[in-house]
Backbone bond lengths (Angstrom), bond angles and torsions (degrees), N, CA, C in turn:
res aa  C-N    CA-C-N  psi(-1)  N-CA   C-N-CA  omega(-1)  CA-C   N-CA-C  phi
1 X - - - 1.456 - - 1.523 109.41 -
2 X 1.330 114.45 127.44 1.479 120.71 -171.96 1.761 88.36 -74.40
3 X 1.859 94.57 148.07 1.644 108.49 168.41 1.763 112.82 -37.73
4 X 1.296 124.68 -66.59 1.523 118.81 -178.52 1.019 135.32 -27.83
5 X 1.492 94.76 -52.97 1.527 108.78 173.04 0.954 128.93 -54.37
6 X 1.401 103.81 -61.56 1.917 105.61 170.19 1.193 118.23 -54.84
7 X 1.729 124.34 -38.37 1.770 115.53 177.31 1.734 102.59 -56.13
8 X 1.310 119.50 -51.35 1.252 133.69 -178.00 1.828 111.40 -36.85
9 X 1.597 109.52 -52.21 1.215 112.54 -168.95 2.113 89.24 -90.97
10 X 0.920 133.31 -25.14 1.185 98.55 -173.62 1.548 103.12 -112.77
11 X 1.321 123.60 32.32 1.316 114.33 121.52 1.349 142.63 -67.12
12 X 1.484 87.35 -30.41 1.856 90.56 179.63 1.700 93.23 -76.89
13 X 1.052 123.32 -71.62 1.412 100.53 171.14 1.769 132.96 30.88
14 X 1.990 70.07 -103.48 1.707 80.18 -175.39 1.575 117.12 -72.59
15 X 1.620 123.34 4.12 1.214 123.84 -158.86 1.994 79.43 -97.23
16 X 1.335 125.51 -24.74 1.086 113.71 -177.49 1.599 120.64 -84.72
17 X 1.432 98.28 -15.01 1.294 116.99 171.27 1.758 120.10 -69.97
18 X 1.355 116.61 -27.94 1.090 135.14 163.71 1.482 105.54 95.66
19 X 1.269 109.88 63.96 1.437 129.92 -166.24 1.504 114.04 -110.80
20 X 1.225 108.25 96.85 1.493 111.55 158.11 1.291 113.38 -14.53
21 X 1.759 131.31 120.61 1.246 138.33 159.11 1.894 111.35 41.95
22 X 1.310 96.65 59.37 1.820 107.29 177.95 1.756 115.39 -55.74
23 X 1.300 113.58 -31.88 1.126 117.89 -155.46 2.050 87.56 -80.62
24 X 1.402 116.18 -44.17 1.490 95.23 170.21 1.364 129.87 -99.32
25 X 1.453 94.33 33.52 1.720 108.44 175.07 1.488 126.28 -106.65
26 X 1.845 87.13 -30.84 1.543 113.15 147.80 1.544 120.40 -46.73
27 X 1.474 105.75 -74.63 1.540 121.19 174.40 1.788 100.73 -21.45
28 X 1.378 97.79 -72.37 1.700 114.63 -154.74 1.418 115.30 -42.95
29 X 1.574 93.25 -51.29 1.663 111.34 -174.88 1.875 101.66 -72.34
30 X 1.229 100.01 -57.29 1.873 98.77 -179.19 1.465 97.45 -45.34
31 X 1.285 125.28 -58.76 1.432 111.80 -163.76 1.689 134.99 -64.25
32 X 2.102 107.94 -27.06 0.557 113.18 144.93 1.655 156.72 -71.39
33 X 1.574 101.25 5.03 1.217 118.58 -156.39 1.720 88.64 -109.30
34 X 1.674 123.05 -18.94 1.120 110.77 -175.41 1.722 98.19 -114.52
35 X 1.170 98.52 8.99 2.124 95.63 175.50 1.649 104.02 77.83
36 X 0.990 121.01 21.78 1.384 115.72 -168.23 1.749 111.92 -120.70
37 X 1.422 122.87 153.30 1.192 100.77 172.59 1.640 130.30 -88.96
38 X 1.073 134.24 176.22 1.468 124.65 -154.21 1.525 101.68 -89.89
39 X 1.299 162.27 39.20 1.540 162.41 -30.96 1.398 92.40 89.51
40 X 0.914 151.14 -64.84 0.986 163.12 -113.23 1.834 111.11 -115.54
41 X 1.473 91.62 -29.65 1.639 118.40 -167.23 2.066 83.47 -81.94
42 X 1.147 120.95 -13.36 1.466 104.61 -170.34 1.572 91.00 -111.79
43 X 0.871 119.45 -45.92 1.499 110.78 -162.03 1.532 93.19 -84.86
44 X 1.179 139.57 33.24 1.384 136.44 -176.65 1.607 101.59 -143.75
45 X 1.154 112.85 13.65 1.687 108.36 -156.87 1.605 104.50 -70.46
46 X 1.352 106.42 -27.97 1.863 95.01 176.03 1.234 122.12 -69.54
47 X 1.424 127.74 -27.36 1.315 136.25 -162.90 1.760 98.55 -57.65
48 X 1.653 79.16 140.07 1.524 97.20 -172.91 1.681 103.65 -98.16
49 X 1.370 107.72 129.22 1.574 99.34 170.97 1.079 145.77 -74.27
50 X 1.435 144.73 159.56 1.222 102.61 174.14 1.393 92.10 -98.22
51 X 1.954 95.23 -153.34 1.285 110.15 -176.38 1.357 120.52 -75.77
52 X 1.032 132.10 -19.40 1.179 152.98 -128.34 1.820 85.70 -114.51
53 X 1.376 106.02 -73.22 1.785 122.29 174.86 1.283 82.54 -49.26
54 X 1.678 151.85 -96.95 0.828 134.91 -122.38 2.006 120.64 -72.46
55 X 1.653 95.85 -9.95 1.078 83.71 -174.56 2.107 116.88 -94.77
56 X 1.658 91.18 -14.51 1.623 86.17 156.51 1.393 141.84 -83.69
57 X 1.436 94.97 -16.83 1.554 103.01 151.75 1.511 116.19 -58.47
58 X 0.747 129.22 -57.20 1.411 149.47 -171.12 2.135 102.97 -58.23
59 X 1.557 124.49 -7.54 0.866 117.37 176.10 1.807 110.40 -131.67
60 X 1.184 101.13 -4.74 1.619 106.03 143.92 1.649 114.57 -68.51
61 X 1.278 90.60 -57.45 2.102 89.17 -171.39 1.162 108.00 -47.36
62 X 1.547 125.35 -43.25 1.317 129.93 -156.64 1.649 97.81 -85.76
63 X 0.955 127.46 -15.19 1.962 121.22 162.88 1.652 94.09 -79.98
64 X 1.318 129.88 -20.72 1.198 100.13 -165.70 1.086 107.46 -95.54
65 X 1.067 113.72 -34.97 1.505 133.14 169.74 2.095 111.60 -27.29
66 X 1.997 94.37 -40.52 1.480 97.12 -165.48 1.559 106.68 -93.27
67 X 1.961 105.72 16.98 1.001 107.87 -170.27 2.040 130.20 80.39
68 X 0.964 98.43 5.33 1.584 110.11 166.14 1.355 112.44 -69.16
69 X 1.460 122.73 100.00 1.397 127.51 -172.53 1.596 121.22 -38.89
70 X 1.002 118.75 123.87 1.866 116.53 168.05 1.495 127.33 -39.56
71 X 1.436 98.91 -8.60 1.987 82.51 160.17 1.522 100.88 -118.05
72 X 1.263 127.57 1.92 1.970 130.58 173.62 1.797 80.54 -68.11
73 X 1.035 127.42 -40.21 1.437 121.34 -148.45 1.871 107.65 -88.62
74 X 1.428 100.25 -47.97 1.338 103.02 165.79 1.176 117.76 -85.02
75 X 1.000 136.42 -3.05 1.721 135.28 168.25 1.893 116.89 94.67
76 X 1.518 83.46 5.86 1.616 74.45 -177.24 1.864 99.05 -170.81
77 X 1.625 114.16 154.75 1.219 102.95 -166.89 1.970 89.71 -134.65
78 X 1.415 112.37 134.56 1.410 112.02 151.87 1.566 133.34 -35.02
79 X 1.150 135.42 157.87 1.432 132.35 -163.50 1.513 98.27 -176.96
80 X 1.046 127.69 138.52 1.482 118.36 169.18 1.676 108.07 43.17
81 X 0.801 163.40 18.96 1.712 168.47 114.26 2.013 78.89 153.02
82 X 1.550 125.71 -28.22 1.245 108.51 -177.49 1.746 130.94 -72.36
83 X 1.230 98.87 138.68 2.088 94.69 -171.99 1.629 96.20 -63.53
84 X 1.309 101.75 148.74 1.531 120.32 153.59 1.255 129.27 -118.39
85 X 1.401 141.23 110.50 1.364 124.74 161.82 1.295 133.11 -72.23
86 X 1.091 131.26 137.30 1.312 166.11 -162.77 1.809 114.86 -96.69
87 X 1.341 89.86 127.93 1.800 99.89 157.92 1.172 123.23 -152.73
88 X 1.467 151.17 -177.52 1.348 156.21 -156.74 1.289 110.68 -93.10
89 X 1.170 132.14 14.13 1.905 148.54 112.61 1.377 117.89 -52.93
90 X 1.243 136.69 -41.79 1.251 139.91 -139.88 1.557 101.13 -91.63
91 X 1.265 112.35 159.83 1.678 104.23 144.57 1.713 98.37 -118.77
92 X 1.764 104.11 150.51 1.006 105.38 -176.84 1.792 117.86 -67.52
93 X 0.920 133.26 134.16 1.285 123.54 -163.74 1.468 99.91 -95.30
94 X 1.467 110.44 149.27 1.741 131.10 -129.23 1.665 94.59 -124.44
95 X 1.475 143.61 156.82 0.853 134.85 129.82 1.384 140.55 -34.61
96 X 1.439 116.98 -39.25 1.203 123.50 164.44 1.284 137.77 -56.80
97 X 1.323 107.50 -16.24 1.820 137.34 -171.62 1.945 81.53 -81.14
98 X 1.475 132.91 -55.12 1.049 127.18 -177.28 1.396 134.37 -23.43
99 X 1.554 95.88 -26.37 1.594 109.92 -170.18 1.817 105.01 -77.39
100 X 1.074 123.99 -17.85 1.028 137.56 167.53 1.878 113.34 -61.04
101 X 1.521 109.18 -66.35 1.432 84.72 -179.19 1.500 106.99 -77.88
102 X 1.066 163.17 4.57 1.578 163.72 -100.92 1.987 80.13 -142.31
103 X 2.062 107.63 -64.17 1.175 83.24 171.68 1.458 135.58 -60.53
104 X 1.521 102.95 -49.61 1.730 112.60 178.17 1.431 110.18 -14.36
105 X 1.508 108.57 -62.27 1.157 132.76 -136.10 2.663 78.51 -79.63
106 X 1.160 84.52 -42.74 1.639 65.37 -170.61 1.708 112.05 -98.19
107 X 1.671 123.71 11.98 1.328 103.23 177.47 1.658 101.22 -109.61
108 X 1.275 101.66 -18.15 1.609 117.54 -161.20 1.722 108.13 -106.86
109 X 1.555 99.95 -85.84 1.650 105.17 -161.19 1.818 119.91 -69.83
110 X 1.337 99.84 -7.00 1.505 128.80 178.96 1.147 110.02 -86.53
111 X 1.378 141.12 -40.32 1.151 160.67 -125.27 1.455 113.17 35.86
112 X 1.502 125.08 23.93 1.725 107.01 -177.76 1.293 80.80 -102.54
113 X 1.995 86.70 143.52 1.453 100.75 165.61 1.269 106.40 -152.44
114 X 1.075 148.28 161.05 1.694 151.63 -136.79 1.765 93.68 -111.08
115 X 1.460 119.88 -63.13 1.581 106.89 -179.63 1.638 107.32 -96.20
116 X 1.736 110.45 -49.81 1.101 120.56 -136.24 1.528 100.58 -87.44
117 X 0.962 105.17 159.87 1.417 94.34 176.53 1.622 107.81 -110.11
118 X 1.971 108.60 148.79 1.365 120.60 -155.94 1.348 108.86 -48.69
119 X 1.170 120.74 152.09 1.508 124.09 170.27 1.759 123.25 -64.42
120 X 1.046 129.26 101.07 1.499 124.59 178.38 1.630 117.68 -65.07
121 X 1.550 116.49 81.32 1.319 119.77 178.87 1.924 111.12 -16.80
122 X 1.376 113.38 131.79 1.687 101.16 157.13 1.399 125.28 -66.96
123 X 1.207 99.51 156.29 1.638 107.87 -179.76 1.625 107.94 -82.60
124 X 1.617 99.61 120.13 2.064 111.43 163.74 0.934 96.52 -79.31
125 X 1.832 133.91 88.33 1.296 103.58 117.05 1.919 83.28 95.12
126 X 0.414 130.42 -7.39 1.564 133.26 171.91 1.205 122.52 104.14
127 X 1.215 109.92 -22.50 1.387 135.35 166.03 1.852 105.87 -32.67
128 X 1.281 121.60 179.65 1.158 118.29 174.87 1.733 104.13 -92.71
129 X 1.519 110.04 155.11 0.865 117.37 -155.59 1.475 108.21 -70.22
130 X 1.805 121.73 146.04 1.654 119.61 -172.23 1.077 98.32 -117.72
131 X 1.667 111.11 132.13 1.686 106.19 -176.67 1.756 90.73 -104.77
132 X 1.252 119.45 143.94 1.061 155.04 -170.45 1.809 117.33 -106.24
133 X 1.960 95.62 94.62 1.540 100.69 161.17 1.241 131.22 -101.02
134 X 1.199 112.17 149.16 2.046 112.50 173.59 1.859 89.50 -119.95
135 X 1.386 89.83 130.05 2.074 100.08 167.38 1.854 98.20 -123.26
136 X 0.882 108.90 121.23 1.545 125.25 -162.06 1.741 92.39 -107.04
137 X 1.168 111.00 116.41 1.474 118.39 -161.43 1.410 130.68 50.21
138 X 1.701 125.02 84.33 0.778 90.68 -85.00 2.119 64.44 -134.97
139 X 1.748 97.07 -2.46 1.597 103.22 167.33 1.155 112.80 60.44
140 X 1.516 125.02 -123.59 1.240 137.64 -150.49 1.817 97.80 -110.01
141 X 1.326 108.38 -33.19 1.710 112.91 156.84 1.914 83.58 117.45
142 X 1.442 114.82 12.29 1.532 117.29 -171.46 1.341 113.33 -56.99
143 X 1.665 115.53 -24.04 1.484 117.81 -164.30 1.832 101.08 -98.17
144 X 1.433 121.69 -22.88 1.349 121.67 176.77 1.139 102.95 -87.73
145 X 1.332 133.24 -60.47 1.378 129.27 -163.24 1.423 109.89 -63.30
146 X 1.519 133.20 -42.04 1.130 134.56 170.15 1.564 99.01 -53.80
147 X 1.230 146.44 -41.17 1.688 150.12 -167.72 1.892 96.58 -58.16
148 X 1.752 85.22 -49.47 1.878 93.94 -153.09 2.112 91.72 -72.04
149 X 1.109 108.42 -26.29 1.588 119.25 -178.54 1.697 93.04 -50.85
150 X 1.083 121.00 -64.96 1.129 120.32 -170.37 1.404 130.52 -110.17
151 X 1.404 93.93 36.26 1.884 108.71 171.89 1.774 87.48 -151.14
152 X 1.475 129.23 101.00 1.436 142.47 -177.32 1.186 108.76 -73.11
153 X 1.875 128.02 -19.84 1.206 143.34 179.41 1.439 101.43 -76.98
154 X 1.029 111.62 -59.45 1.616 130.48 -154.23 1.290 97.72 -44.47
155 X 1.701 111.82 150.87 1.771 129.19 164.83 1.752 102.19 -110.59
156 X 1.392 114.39 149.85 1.312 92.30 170.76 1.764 97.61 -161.52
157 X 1.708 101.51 153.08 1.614 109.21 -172.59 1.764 94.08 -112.66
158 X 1.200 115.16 172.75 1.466 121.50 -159.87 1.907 84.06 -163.45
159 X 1.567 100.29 119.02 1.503 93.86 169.49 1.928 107.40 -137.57
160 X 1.291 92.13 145.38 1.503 78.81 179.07 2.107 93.59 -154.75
161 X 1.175 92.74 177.58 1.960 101.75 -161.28 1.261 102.18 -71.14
162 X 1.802 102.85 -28.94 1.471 90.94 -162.56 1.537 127.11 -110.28
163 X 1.350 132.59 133.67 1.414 113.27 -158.43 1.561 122.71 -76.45
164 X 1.097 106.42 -4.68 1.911 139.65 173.67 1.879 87.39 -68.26
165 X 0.998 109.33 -71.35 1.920 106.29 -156.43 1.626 88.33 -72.43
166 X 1.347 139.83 -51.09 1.536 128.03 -169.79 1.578 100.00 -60.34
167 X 1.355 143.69 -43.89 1.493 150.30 158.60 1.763 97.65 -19.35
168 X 1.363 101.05 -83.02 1.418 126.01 -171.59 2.043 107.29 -43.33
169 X 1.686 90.69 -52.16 1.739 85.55 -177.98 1.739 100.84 -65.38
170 X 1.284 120.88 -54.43 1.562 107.67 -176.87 1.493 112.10 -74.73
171 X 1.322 144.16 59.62 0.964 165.41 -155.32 1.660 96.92 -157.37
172 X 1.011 114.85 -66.86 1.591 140.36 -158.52 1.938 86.08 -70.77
173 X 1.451 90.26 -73.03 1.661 99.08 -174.04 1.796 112.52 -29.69
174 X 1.331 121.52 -53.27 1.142 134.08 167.71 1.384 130.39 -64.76
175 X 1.526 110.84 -28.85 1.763 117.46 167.19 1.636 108.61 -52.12
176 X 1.652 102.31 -43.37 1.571 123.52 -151.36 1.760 97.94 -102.51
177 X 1.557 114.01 2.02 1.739 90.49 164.83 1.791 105.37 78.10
178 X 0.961 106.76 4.11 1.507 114.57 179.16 2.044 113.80 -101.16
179 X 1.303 102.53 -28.03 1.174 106.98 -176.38 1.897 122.70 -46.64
180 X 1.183 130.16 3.20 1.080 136.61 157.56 1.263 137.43 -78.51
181 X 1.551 88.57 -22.17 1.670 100.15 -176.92 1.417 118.12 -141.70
182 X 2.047 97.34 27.08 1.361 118.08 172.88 1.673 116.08 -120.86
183 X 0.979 143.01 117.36 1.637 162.28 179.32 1.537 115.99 -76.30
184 X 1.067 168.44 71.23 1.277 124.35 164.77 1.683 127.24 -115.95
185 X 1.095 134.07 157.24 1.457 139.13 -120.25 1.745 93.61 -139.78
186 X 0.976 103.19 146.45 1.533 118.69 -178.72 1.810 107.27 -104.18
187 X 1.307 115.35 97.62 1.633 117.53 173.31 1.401 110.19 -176.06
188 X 1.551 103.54 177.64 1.080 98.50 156.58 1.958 134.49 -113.31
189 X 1.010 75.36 130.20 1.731 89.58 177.15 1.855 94.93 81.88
190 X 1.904 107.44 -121.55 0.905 114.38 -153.51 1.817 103.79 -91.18
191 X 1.432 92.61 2.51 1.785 89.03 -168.47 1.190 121.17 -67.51
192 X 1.442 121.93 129.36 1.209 120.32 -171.56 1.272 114.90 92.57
193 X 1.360 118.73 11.20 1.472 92.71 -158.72 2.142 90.08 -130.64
194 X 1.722 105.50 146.69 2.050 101.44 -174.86 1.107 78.38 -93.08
195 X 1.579 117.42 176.51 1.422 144.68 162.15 2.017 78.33 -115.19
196 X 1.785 87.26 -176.25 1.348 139.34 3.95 1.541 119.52 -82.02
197 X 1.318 124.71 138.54 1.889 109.25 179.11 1.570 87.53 -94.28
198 X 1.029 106.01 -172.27 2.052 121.78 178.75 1.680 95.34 -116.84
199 X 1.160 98.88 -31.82 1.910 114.98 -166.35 1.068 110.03 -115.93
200 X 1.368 150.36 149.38 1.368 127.38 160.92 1.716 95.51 -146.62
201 X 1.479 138.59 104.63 1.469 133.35 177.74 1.281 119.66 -111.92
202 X 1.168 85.97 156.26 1.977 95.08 179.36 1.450 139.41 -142.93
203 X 1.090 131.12 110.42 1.513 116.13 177.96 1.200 116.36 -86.97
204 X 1.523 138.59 51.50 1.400 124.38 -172.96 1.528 115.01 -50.49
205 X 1.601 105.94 169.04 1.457 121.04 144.51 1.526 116.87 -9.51
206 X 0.879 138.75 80.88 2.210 113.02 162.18 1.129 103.87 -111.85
207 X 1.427 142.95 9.99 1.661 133.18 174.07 1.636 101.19 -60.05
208 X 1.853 121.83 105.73 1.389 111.87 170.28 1.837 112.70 -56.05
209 X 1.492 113.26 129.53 1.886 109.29 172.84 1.387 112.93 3.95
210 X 1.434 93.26 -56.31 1.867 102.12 -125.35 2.003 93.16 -99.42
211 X 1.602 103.81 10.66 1.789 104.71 158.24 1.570 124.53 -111.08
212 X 1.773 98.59 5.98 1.410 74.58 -173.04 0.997 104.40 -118.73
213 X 1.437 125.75 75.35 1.334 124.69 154.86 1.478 95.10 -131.53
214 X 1.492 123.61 12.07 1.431 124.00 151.37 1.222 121.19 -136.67
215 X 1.664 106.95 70.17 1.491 107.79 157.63 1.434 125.69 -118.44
216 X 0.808 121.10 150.39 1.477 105.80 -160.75 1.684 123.29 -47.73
217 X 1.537 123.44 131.81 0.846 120.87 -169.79 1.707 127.80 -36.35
218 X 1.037 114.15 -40.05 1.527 111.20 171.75 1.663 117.33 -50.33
219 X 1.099 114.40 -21.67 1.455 115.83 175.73 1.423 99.28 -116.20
220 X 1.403 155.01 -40.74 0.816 138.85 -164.95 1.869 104.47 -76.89
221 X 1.471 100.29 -37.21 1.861 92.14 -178.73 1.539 107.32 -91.52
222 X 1.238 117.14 -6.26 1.452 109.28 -173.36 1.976 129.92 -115.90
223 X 1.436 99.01 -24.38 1.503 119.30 169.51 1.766 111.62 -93.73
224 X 1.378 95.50 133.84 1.480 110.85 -169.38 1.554 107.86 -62.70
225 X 1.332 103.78 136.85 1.889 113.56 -174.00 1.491 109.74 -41.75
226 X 1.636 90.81 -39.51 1.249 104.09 -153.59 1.912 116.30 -78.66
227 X 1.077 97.10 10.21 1.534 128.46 177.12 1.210 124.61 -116.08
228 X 1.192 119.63 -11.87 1.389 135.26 172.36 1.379 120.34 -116.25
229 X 1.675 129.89 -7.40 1.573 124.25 -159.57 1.949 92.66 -93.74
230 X 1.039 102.89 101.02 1.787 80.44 166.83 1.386 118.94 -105.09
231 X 1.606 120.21 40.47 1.368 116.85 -177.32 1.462 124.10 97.42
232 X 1.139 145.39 -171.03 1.009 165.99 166.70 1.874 101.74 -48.99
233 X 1.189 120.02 -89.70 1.475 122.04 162.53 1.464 114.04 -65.84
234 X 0.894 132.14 -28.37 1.452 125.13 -173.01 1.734 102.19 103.69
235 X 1.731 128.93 22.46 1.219 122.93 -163.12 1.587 90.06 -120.22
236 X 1.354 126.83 -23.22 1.788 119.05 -148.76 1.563 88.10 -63.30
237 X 1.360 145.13 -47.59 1.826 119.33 177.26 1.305 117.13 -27.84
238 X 1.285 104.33 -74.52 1.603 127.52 -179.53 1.608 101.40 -27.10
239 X 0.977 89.59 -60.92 2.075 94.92 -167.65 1.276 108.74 -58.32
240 X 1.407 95.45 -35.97 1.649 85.10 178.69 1.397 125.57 -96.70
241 X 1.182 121.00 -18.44 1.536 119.22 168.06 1.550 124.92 -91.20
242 X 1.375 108.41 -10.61 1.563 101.96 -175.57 1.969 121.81 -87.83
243 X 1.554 92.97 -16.31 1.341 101.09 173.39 1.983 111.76 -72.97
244 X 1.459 104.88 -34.36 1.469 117.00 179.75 1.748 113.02 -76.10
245 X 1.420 118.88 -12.65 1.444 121.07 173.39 1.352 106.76 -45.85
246 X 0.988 108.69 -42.00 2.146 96.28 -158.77 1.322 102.57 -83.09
247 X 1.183 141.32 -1.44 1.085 146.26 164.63 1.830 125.52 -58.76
248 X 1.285 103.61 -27.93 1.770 154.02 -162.13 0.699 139.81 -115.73
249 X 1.837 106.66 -22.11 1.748 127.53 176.40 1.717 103.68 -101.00
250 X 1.532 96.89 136.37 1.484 98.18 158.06 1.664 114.05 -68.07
251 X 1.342 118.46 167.35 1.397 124.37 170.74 1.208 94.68 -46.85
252 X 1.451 131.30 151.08 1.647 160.66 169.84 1.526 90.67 37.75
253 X 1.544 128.78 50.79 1.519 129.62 155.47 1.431 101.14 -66.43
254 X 1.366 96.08 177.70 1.407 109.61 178.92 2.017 111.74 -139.20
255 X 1.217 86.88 142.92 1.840 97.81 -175.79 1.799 89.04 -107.35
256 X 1.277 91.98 143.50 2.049 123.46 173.70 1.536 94.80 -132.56
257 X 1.122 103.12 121.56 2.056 114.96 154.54 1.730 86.99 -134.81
258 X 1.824 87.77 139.56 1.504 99.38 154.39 1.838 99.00 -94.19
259 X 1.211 115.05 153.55 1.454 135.19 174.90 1.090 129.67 -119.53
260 X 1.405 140.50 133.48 1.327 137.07 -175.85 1.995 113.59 -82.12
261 X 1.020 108.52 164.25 1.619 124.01 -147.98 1.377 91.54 -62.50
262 X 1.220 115.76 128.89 1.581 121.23 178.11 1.758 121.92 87.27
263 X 1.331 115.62 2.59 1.302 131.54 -160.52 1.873 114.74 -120.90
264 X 1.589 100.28 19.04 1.733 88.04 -159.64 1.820 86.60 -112.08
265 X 1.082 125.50 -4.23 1.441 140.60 -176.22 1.397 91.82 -79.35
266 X 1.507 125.65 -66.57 1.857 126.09 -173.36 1.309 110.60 -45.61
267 X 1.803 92.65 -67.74 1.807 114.61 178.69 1.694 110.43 -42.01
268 X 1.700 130.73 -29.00 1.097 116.85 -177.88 1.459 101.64 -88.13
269 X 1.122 121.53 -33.72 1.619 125.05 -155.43 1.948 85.65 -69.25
270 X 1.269 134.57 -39.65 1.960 146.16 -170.25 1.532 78.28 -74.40
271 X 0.961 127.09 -39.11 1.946 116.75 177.20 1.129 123.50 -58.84
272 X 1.385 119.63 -53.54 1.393 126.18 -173.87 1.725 102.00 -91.57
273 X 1.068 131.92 -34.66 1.493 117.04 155.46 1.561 128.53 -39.68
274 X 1.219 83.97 -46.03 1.979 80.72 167.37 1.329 138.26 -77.82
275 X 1.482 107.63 -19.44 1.262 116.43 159.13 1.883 96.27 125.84
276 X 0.824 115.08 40.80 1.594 124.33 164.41 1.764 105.44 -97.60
277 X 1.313 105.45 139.19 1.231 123.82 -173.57 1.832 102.06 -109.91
278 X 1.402 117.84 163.67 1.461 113.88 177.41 1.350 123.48 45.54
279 X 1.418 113.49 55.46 1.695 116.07 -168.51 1.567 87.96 -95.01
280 X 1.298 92.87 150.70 1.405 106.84 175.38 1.471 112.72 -158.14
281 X 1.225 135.52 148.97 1.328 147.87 173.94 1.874 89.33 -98.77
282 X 2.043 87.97 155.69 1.440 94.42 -170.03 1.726 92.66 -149.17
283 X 1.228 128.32 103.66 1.690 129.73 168.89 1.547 113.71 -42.57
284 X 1.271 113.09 154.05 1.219 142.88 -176.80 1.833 96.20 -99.63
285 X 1.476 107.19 161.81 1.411 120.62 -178.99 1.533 106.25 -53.51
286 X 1.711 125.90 -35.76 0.945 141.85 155.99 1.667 135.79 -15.89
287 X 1.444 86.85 -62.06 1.378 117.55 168.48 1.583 114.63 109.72
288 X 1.612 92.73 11.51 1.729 101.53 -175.66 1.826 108.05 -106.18
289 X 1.364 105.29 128.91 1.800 115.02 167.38 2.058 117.97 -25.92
290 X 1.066 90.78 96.75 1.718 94.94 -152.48 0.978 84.10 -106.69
291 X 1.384 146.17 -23.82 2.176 137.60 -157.10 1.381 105.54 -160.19
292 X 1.386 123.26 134.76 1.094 142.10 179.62 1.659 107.11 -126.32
293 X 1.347 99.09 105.10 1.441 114.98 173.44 1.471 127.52 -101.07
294 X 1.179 125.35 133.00 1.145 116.22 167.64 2.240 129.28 -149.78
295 X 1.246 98.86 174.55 1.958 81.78 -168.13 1.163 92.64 -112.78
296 X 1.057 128.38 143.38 1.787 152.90 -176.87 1.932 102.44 -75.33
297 X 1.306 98.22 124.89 1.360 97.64 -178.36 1.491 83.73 -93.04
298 X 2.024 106.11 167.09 1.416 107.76 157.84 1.925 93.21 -157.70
């Protein structure tokens, strides 16, 4: 079977499967299934397969087919232009999570900020100054290490419950050349863990109970519960970690939560109760309230 054909037929495939964007899910898996890069899938389109090629192609499609996300399958998913690998701890990390460093990067590690003015890291010791992150669940470590990628100063800790996803983030930390000036800690939440951070981010839990037994299968059969349950509404994280921030923040630190759709209005109002100044909600490419930022009064 010439290459075309088969991209051709196992697009329809997964398009019958009811697959988000088949035609570059096709690409991904065909390309990885023959070692080749996806460029390659056009200027190669006559090549005839053999049997052999056709039959490992043929056992990617069929995971995708059952809905097993395209980086569960290749072992690893993009994030910030950097790869991440992935395991059955992890959640696969999303484009939408992006909106998170996009702000970092402009209220905090950039120094642009709309009222406040940037935070002046403290001085170690004379040394040059170390800016200080906390990532509070902390996955694959996609949301710190992408931070520390683009702050060369920065130190940063990554904690999460499970000792499978902290494995996986210092795994990652070390793929990416970051592992010197990446930490991460086995607990939950804040246990164990000193301040002061300068940064402190989070993607908790926000799936309310009573949706996730209808989200689309790629997350519902493939991302850990325990990454997705946020309670009753999808708020009990929030409640419980945003009152304990100032405990954790340097003077004029800054708090990042990504938030689920309809949830960045509550999550800000638990902000400014605690004593965060300049809260603001910030949209996703989407166009939906994806991050709730705010600066720590003291």
């Amino acid at each position: 079977m010439p290459l075309s054909s088969l991209l051709h037929r196992t697009e329809t495939r997964l398009r019958a499967a009811g697959v988000d964007n088949p035609a570059l899910d096709a690409r991904l898996l065909v390309a990885h299934a023959l070692q080749i890069e996806r460029v390659d899938l056009l200027t190669q389109s006559a090549r005839e397969l053999s049997e052999t090629e056709q039959v490992s192609i043929e056992k990617l499609i069929a995971r995708r087919e059952a809905r097993e996300p395209v980086g569960r399958i290749l072992g690893q998913r993009e994030f910030w232009g950097l790869p991440f690998s992935l395991n059955e701890a992890t959640l696969e990390p999303r484009p939408d999570s992006e909106t998170l460093i996009e702000v970092a990067l402009k209220l905090q590690l950039k120094g642009f900020t709309v009222k406040t003015p940037p935070l002046t890291p403290p001085s170690r010791g004379g040394d040059k100054a170390s800016f200080r992150i906390l990532d509070l669940g902390t996955g694959t470590g996609c949301l710190l290490l992408s931070l520390l990628h683009e702050a060369p100063e920065a130190q940063g800790t990554g904690v999460d419950l499970s000792p499978r996803a902290c494995a996986q983030a210092k795994a990652n930390a070390e793929q990416l050349g970051l592992a010197s000036r990446a930490t991460f800690h086995v607990g939950s939440w804040f246990d164990g863990i000193n301040g002061p951070f300068d940064l402190i981010v989070s993607n908790p839990p926000y799936i309310p109970q009573r949706d996730l037994e209808v989200l689309q299968p790629e997350v519902r059969l493939f991302d850990p519960v325990a990454a997705l349950d946020g309670g009753a509404d999808g708020l009990e994280p929030y409640r419980f970690l945003i009152p304990q921030l100032p405990s954790y923040l340097s003077p004029q630190g800054v708090a990042l939560f990504e938030v689920g759709q309809g949830q960045a209005e509550a999550v800000a109002v638990l902000m400014a109760q605690a004593g965060f100044e300049n809260v603001q909600t910030h949209r996703d490419l989407g166009g939906i309230s994806r991050c709730v930022s705010g600066f720590l009064r003291r």
